[in-house]
Residue, then its C-alpha position, 0 to 999 in steps of 0.5 A: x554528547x554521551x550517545x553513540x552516533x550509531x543507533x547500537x542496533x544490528x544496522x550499526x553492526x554492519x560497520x563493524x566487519x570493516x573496522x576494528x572499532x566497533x563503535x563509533x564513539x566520537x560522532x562526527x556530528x556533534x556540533x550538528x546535534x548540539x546546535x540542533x537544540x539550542x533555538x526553535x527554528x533549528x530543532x523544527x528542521x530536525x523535527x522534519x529530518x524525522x519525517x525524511x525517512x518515511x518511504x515513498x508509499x506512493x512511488x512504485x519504484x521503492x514500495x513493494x506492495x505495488x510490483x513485488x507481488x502479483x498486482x502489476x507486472x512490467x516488461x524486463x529488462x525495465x526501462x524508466x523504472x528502478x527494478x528493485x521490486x520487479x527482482x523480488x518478484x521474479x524470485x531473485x531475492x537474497x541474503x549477500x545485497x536484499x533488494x528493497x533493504x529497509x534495515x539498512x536503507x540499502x538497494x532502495x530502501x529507506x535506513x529505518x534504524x537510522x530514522x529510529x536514531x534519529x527520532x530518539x536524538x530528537x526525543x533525547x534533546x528537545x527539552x534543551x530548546x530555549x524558545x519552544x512554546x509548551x504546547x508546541x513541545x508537546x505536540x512535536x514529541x506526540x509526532x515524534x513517537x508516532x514516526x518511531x512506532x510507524x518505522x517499528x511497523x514497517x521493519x515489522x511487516x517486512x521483517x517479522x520480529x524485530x529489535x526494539x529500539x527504545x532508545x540510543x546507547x550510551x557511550x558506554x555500551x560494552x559489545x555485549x550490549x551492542x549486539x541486540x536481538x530481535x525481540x517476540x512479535x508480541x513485544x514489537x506489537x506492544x511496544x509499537x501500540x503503547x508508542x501510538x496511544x501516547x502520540x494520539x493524546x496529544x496530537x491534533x485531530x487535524x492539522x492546525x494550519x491547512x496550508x503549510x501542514x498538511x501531511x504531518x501526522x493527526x490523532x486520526x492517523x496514529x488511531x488509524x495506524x494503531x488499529x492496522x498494526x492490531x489487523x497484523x498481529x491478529x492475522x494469520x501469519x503473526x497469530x499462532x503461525x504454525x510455521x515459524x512455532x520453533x523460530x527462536x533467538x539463539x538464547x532461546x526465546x521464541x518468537x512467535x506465539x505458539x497458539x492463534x489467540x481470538x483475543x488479538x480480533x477483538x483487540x483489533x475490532x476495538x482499536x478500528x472502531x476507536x478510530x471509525x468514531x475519531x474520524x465521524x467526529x471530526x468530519x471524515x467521510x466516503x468521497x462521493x463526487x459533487x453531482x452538480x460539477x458536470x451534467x454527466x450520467x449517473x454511470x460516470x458519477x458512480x466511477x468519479x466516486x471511487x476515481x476521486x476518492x484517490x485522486x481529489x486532493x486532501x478530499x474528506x475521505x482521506x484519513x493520513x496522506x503522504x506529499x512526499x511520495x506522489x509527485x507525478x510520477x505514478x501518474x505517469x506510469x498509470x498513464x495511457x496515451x490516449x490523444x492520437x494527436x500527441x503521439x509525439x508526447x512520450x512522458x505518459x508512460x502507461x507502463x503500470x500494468x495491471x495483471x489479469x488476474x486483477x481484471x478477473x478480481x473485479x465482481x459482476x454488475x451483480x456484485x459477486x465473483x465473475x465465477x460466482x455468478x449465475x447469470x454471467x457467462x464465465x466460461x465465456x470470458x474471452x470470447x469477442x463482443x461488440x459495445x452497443x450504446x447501453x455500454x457507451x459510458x464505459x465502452x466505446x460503442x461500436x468497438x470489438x472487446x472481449x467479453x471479460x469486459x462486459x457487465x462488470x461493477x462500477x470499480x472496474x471500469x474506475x480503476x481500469x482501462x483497457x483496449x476499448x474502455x472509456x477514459x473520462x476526463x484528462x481534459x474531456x468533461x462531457x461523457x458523450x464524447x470522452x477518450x477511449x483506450x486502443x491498445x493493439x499493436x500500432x494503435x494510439x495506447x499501444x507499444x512504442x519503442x522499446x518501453x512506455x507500454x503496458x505488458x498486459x494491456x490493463x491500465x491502472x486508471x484509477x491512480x491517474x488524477x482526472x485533470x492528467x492531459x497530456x498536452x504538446x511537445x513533451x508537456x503535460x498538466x498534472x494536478x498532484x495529490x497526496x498518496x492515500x497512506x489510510x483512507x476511511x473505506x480502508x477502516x471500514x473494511x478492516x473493522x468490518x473483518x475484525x468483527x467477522x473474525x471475532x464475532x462472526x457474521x451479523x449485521x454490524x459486519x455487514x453494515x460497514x461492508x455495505x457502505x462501502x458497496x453502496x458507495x461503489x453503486x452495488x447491493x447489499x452483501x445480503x441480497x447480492x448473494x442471495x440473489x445471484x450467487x451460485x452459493x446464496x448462503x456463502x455470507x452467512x457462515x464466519x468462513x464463507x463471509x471471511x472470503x467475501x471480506x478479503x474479496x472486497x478490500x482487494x478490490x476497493x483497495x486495489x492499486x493502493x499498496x495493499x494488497x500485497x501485505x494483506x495477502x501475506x498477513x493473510x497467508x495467501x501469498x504462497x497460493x497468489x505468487x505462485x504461478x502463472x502472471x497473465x496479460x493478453x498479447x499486446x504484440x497482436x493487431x487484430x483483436x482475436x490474436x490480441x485477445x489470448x492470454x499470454x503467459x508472461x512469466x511463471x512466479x515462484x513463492x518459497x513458503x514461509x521462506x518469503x513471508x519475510x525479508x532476509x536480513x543481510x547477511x553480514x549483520x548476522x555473521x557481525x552479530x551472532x545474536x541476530x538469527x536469520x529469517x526463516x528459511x534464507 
């Protein structure tokens, strides 16, 4: 065996500050490895060691995109919940322990180099499998190289620039080479796309058995993923970011590119629209609710297109899903307790909290900001109303809310609940007589004990399947579904931005944001604006269309893990993550106490600092060749 077990990267070096042998010469799995490639059946196992170390996109506990931010917040000290990513968004993150390390697969995070490792043994072996069929070999390596790029992808997006692991070290490595650095962006970006057009030649356009494989990576996917790779170097904080123009190895290579290069949109545009057209022709779709299902209103039709487009299992929309992640778990903590007659039942959670900052993201029944539009009373917002019956498919007639709650789009009331919203589903399917949410102080939704609520009173409804009942004792029916890692709606607004930024606005931009808004039961773009905008003109300049598209991906993509990376290869997370996080008072009973935003905690984002992970700092005391992010 001429590999070093360790991967010879800067996560290996972390071992050399407790031993004097700085490499681990002898693996100690080498009758592992050497049995691992000797017939079909065992080199597949391996294959799937490979896929083990994806992160759990769909588990609040070690995504940072879902409470590291400004999307969710949760009571602390957190109950049923590991706090990794609630620590990094109170600001306590650091170089001694990083919270969430991916590097090293330490504090919640998966060990990415050692998954780098892994897929390069993988690479270096199977050539060494007697019984592997040809095609079969093919395909697997195609898998293989897409998993090295996307574990290259995520260090990227959370590290910035980032050593190239092309392959193990031999045996012979002296120490010098032992001690790699990080390498410039455009390499890292490089080397990751070259990785992926490889992988996409010869993966299959759809998984070939739909029972058993469903999950393993497509054609679809790595084209997907290619063109969000191209979306993140294009974007701010990577192209000609001003901020880190002196970062530099100690050897002196720079970095980061010193200039913005509008080539790298036009990059991007291509790959999006290679991928658009890869997924037209094999069948993929927006998800639109079967109208015939249910004799339901057309309200709850609209909802149940953007619920399901998450919740349907493996539906036509889904470009890669994850089943390693999902479970239950996130439904149960997107849950609100609903039935006042299984209070008894405490496993729905509800305590996935939305902020009020995304409850005010959300647009008007007209399709633009709340603070936009010039027939809806902004001003206002918080101030009591009572749902008539024109509401009743959305608010329980009869209820006293707050005005915020009134007249806004279709996604609103998909992706949230809230103390006097609808819930259909979960074991009603007749929307004359659903579910309804209360969640002041002693109501059926509201707090119990010292967790299991919602800190802001929102729920995240849209990530709950609705076929969720929660039933006596402490049962409940769950229908899983995989965790939506590229869905089409996702695609379409990338390109659509792509096309914004390279050749700025005109109908093709328009056209893909408009399929998305159709789908979503608004007007065009076009007459939206015209029509009811305080600024008619706003999506007719590169600039005021810009902020109208990161406005609509925010939102369609809410609650999905990514609205905290976009806000930071945007460089708007200085301005999101600092300040105030909002809820109402869910400690109050009645509703003029309830209904007053209360602040829960007073965020703090150092930039560029925060931009992106410390490394540990033991790797960069072991290895002088390893510079430390920006500012920590």
């Amino acid at each position: 065996m001429k590999y070093i077990k360790v991967l010879m990267m800067t996560g290996a070096l972390a071992i050399l500050a407790s031993c004097n042998n700085y490499l681990d010469v002898i693996p100690d799995n080498v009758a592992t490895i050497d049995n691992a490639f000797t017939m079909r059946s065992e080199a597949e196992k391996y294959l799937f060691t490979c896929y083990s170390y994806l992160p759990a996109e769909g588990d609040p506990q070690w995504n940072p995109a879902f409470v590291a931010g400004d999307e969710f917040w949760q009571f602390y000290p957190v109950t049923n919940f590991n706090s990794n990513s609630l620590q990094i968004a109170r600001g306590n993150q650091n170089i001694v322990d990083p919270y969430l390390n991916y590097w090293d697969g330490l504090q919640g995070g998966q060990p990415l180099f050692t998954a780098l490792r892994d897929c390069n043994i993988f690479l270096e072996n199977v050539d060494n499998v007697i019984d592997l069929e040809p095609y079969m070999k093919v395909r697997w390596v195609a898998e293989v190289k897409f998993l090295k790029a996307y574990y290259h992808f995520w260090l990227l997006r959370m590290y910035g620039p980032v050593p190239i692991i092309h392959e193990n070290l031999p045996i012979s490595s002296s120490v010098e080479e032992v001690k790699v650095s990080r390498q410039p962006v455009d390499s890292v970006v490089n080397y990751i796309v070259g990785l992926l057009d490889e992988a996409a030649a010869d993966l299959p356009v759809v998984v070939p058995d739909q029972t058993s494989e469903l999950g393993r990576v497509t054609r679809l996917a790595a084209l997907g993923i290619k063109a969000r790779v191209l979306m993140l170097a294009a974007s701010p904080l990577f192209n000609g970011n001003a901020d880190f123009a002196n970062f530099a190895n100690p050897d002196g290579t720079m970095l980061f590119s010193a200039s913005s290069d509008p080539e790298k949109w036009k990059r991007a545009a291509e790959a999006c629209r290679e991928a658009i057209e890869a997924c037209h022709a094999a069948g993929k779709e927006l998800y639109y609710f079967p109208s015939t299902l249910y004799d339901i209103s057309e309200t709850t039709k609209v909802k149940m297109n953007i619920r399901n487009s998450i919740g349907e299992r493996w539906n036509e929309e889904l470009v890669w899903g994850s089943s390693n992640s999902t479970g239950n778990y996130i439904q149960r903590l997107a849950m609100a307790r609903i039935d006042p007659s299984r209070l008894i039942n405490e496993q729905a959670l509800g305590q996935l909290a939305p902020t009020m900052r995304m409850a005010e993201l959300f647009y008007s029944e007209n399709g633009v900001p709340i603070s936009e539009d010039k027939t809806w009373d902004y001003a206002n917002r918080y101030a009591l109303k009572i749902a008539s019956s024109e509401d009743r498919f959305n608010l329980k007639e009869g209820y006293e809310t707050v005005a915020l709650h009134f007249d806004r789009e279709p996604r609103f009331y998909a992706d949230l609940a809230f103390d006097g919203a609808i819930w259909y589903g979960q074991g009603k399917y007749d929307d004359t007589q659903p579910w309804h949410v209360e969640a002041k102080m002693d109501q059926t939704s509201a707090r119990k004990g010292v967790g299991r609520y919602s800190i802001t009173g929102y729920f995240p409804k849209k990530l709950v399947n609705w076929n969720f009942i929660i039933q006596d004792a402490q049962d409940l029916s769950i229908e899983e579904y995989p965790w939506p890692i590229m869905r089409l709606a996702d695609l379409y607004l990338l390109y659509a931005e792509a096309l914004n930024e390279s050749a700025g606005p005109g109908a093709e931009v328009y056209q893909w944001l408009n399929l998305v808004r159709e789908r979503a039961g608004l007007k065009t773009v076009e007459e939206s604006w015209s029509t009811y905008s305080r600024q008619p003109d706003k999506y007719t300049s590169r600039e005021g269309l810009r902020e109208i598209i990161h406005q609509e991906r925010m939102i369609e993509m809410a609650f999905e893990g990514h609205r905290y990376w976009d806000l930071r290869r945007w460089k708007k997370a200085d301005d999101a993550f600092n300040g105030p996080v909002l809820g109402w008072d869910v400690e109050k009973a009645d509703a003029e106490s309830y209904y007053r935003p209360r602040v829960l905690f007073k965020q703090t984002f150092r930039a560029p600092r925060d931009y992106f992970w410390p490394i540990r700092e033991q790797n960069t005391v072991v290895n002088r060749k390893l510079v430390q992010s920006l500012g920590w």
